[in-house]
C-alpha positions in Angstrom: -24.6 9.4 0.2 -21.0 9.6 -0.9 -20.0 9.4 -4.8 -17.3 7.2 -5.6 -14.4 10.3 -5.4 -15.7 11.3 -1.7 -15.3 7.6 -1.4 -11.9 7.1 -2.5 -10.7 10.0 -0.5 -12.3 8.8 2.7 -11.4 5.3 2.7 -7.7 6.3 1.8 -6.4 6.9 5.4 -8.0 3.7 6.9 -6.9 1.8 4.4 -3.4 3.0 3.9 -3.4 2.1 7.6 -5.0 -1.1 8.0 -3.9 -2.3 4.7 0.4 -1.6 5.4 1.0 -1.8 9.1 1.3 -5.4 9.5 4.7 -4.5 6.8 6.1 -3.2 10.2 4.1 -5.7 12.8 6.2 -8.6 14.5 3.9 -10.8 11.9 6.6 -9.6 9.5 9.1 -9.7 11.6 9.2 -13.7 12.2 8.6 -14.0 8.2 12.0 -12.2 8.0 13.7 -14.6 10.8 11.9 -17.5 8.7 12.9 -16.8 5.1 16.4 -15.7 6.9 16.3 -12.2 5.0 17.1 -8.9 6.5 14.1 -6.3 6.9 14.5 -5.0 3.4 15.2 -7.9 1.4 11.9 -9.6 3.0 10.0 -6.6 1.9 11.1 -6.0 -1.3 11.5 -9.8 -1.9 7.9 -10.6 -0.4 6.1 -7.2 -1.9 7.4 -7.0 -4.9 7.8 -10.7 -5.9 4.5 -10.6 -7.2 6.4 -9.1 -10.2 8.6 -12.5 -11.1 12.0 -13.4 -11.1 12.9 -9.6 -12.5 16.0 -7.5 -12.7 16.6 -4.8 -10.1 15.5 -2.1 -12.3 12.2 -3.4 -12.4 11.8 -2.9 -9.5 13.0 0.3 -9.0 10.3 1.0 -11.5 7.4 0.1 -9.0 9.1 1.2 -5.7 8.9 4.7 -6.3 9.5 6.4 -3.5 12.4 4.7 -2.4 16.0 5.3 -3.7 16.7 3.1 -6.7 20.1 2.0 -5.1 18.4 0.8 -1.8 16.2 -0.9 -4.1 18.7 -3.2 -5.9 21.2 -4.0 -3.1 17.9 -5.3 -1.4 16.5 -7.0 -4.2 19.4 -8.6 -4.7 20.2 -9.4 -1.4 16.8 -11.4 -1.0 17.6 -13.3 -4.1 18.3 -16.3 -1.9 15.0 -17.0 -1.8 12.7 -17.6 -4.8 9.8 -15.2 -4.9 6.9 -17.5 -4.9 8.3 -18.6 -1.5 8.6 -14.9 -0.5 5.2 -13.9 -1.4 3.7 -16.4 0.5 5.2 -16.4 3.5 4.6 -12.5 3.1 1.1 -13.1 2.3 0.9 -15.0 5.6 1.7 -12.4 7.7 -0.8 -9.9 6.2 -3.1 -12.5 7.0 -1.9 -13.3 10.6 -1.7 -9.6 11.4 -5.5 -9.3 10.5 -6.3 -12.4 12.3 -4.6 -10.9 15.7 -5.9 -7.2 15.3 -8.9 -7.5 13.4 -10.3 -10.8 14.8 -12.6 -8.7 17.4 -14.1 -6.5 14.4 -17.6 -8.0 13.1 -17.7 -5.7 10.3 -14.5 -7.8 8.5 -16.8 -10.2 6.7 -18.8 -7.8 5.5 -16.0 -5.3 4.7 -14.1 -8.0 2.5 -17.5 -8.5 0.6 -17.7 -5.1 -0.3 -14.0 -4.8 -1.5 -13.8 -7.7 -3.3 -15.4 -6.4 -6.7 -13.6 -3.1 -6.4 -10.4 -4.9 -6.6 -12.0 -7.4 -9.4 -13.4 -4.5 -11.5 -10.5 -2.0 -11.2 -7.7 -1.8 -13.8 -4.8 -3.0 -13.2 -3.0 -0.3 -15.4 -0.2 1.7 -14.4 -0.6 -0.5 -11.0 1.7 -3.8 -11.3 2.0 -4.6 -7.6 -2.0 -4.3 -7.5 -2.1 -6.7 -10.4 0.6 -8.7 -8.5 -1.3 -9.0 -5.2 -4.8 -9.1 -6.8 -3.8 -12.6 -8.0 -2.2 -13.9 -4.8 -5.3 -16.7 -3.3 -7.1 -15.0 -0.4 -7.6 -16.6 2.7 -11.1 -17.6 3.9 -11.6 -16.5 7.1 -13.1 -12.9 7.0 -9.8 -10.7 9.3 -7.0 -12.1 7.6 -9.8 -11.8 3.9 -10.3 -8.3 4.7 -6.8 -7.5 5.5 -5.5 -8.9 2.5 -8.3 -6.9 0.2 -7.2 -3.9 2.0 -3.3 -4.5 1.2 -4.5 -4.8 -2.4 -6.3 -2.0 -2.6 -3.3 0.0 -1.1 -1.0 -1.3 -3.8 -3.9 0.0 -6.3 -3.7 3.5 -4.8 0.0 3.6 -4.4 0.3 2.6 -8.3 -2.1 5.6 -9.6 -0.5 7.8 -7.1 3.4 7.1 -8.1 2.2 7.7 -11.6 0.9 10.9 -10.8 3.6 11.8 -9.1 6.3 11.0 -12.1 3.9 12.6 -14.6 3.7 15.8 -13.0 7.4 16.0 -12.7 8.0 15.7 -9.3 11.1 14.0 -7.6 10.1 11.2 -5.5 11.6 12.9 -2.5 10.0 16.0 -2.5 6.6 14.8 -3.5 7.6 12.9 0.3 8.9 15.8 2.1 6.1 18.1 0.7 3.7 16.6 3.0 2.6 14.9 6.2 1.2 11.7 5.8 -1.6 10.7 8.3 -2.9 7.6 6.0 0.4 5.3 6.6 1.4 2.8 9.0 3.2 5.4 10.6 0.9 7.9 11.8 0.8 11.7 11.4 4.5 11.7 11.1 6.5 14.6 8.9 7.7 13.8 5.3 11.4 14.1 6.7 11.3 11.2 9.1 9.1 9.2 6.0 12.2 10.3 4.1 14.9 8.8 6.9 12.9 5.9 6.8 12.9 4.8 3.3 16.6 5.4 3.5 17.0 8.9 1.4 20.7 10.3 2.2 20.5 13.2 4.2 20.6 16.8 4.6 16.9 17.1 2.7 16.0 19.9 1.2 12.9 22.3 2.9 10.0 21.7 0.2 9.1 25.1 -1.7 5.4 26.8 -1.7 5.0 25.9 -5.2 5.9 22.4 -4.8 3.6 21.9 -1.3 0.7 23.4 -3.5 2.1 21.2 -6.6 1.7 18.0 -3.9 -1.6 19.2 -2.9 -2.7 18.4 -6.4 -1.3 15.4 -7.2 -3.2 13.8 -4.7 -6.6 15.2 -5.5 -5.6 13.7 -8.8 -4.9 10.6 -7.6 -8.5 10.6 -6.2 -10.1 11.4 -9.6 -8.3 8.2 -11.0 -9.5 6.4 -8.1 -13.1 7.4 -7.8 -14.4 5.1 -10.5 -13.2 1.8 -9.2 -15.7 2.8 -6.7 -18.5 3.2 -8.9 -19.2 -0.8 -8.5 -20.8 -0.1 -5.3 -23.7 1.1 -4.8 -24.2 5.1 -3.0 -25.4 2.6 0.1 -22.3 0.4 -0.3 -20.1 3.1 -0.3 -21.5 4.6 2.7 -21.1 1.3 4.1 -17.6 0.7 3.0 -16.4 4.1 4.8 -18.1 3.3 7.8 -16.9 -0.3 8.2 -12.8 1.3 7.3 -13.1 3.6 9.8 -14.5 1.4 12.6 -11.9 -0.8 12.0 -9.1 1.6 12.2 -10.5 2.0 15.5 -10.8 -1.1 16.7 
């Protein structure tokens, strides 16, 4: 039976998976070519819109890992389209990406049950896109529910883990480079081609010992702040829950 840490460290590659790759899916894409934004200002107007009608900085202040002058020239590069429009056309591309790879899975009605009071229960502190997103309207059929629930829960994780990662002391960039990240929509890929792709300025820096153990830590952190939004569930539900992200990473 898994407590709710083993939890929150299981379902964290599945879910940073399932929950961010239709960011990067041809869903997106043809929101982009529909709000008539570039591939930044979508994201950052249809992600982070959840925040308001805000100044650049504020968003900086949410979008960790990227640098804070990509931020603003996208920000306000999207500002030709107001946010509530944004999010929802971005919200309907999480949905139609679920709907086109998650449609086959018959664990997705059952998976958005069980997330659904995690992402009620949990705190919204220190996590404004989760607080964001949480109160964007789900959809009612169960791929594009469960897809949605997943992206929420992402944005939970991502919150608590960028605060870690400022509290400890660590520069955005090498908490990136420090580490391989096999629970994104990119795969297994090195921090350095994570880095090129969030549009840090080259040459980058090889990531000490020190800091790669430093990393190391900040993320089992970031699973200690996590493990009691999984304490809602049951030791059966959480069993359940891991089962169900993994088979549909899979699928």
């Amino acid at each position: 039976m898994a407590d709710p840490r083993t939890t929150a460290a299981e379902v964290k590659g599945p879910i940073g998976v399932l929950g961010g790759k239709w960011m990067l899916s041809r869903e997106a894409k043809a929101a982009c070519e529909e709000l008539r934004l570039g591939p930044r200002e979508a994201y950052f107007r249809g992600r982070c819109g959840v925040l308001g009608e805000v100044h650049a900085d504020v968003v900086t202040s949410v979008a960790v890992f990227f640098p804070p002058a990509h931020v603003t020239e996208s920000w306000e590069g999207g500002r030709k389209v107001p946010v509530e429009q944004a999010v929802a056309r971005y919200a309907v591309a999480c949905q139609e990406w679920g709907r086109r790879n998650l449609g086959g899975f018959d664990g997705c009605a059952r998976l958005a049950e069980l997330l659904e009071p995690v992402v009620e229960h949990a705190s919204p502190v220190g996590a404004p896109l989760f607080a964001g997103w949480r109160a964007v309207p789900l959809p009612a059929d169960a791929p594009a529910r469960a897809t949605q629930l997943m992206h929420v829960v992402r944005e939970l994780r991502g919150g608590v883990h960028a605060a870690a990662v400022v509290a400890a002391g660590m520069h955005p960039l090498d908490a990136m480079l420090a580490i391989e990240h096999p629970g994104t929509p990119f795969g297994n890929v090195a921090g350095e081609t994570m880095a090129k792709f969030f549009e840090w300025p080259e040459p980058y820096p090889a990531p000490a010992p020190d800091v790669v153990e430093r990393r190391k830590v900040i993320e089992e952190q970031t699973n200690d702040v996590m493990a009691p939004f999984f304490e809602v569930l049951s030791e059966a539900e959480r069993d359940e829950l891991i089962g169900l992200v993994r088979l549909g990473h899979a699928s």
